[in-house]
N, C-alpha and C positions, 0 to 999 in steps of 0.2 A: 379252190380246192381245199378240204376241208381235213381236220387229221378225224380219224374215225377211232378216237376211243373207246367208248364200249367196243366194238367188234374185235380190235386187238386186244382184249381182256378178256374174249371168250376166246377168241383163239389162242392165247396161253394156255387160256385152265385147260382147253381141248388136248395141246401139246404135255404139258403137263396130267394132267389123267391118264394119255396117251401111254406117256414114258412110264408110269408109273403102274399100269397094268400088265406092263413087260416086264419088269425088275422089280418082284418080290425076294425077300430073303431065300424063300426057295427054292426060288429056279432061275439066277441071277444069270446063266449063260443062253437060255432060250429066246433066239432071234425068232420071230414067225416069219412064215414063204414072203421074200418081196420087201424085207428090211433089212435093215443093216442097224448094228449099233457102233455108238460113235461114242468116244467119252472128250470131255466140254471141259476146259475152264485154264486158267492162266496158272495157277498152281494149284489148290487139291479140283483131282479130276472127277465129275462125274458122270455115269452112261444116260446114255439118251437110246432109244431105239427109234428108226426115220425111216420112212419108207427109200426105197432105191429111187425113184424118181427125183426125189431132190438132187443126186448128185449129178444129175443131168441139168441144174439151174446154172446160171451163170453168178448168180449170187452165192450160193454153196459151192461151187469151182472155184471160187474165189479164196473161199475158206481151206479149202483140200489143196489150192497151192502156196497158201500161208504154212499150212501144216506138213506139204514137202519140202518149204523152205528152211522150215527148221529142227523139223525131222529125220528128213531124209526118207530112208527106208528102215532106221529107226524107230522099233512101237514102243515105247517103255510101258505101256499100259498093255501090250500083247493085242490090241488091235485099233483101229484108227481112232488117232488121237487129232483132236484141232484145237490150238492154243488162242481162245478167245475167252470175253469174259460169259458166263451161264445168261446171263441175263440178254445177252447180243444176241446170242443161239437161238434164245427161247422167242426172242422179235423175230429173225429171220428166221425159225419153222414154222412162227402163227401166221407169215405173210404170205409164205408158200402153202401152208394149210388153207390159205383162204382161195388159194386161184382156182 
């Protein structure tokens, strides 16, 4: 079993392009039908927009019980926050982008 580098580097830039045609200056609150955004990182935060199927992974549940562990029901950001580092996120939504 083999690690497949190239294909997780197009699956960032995908995730990344992704995110980044959602969150322009301006129109920073528009989620599209079937996403959710989520803001990312251990201390400065930033949003990500992800489709809703991911939160139905077992490896994103993961995440979202990290983030009631230490959140609560708590948003300081005004909506769901998950205290991980960007770069962990951006692996774990190019792996689910790939299934």
């Amino acid at each position: 079993m083999g690690i497949r580098f190239p294909s997780m580097i197009a699956n960032a830039k995908q995730v990344l392009k992704f995110q980044n045609l959602y969150s322009t200056k301006n129109d920073q609150l528009h989620v599209p039908k079937g996403h959710v955004a989520v803001y990312v990182g251990e201390i400065q935060k930033k949003r990500f927009v992800v489709p809703i199927s991911y939160l139905n992974h077992p490896s994103f549940a993961g995440l979202l019980a990290r983030a009631e562990e230490e959140f609560g029901f708590d948003r300081p950001m005004g909506g769901l926050t998950i205290p991980c580092k960007e770069d962990a996120f951006i692996q774990l939504t190019s792996r689910l982008n790939a299934l």
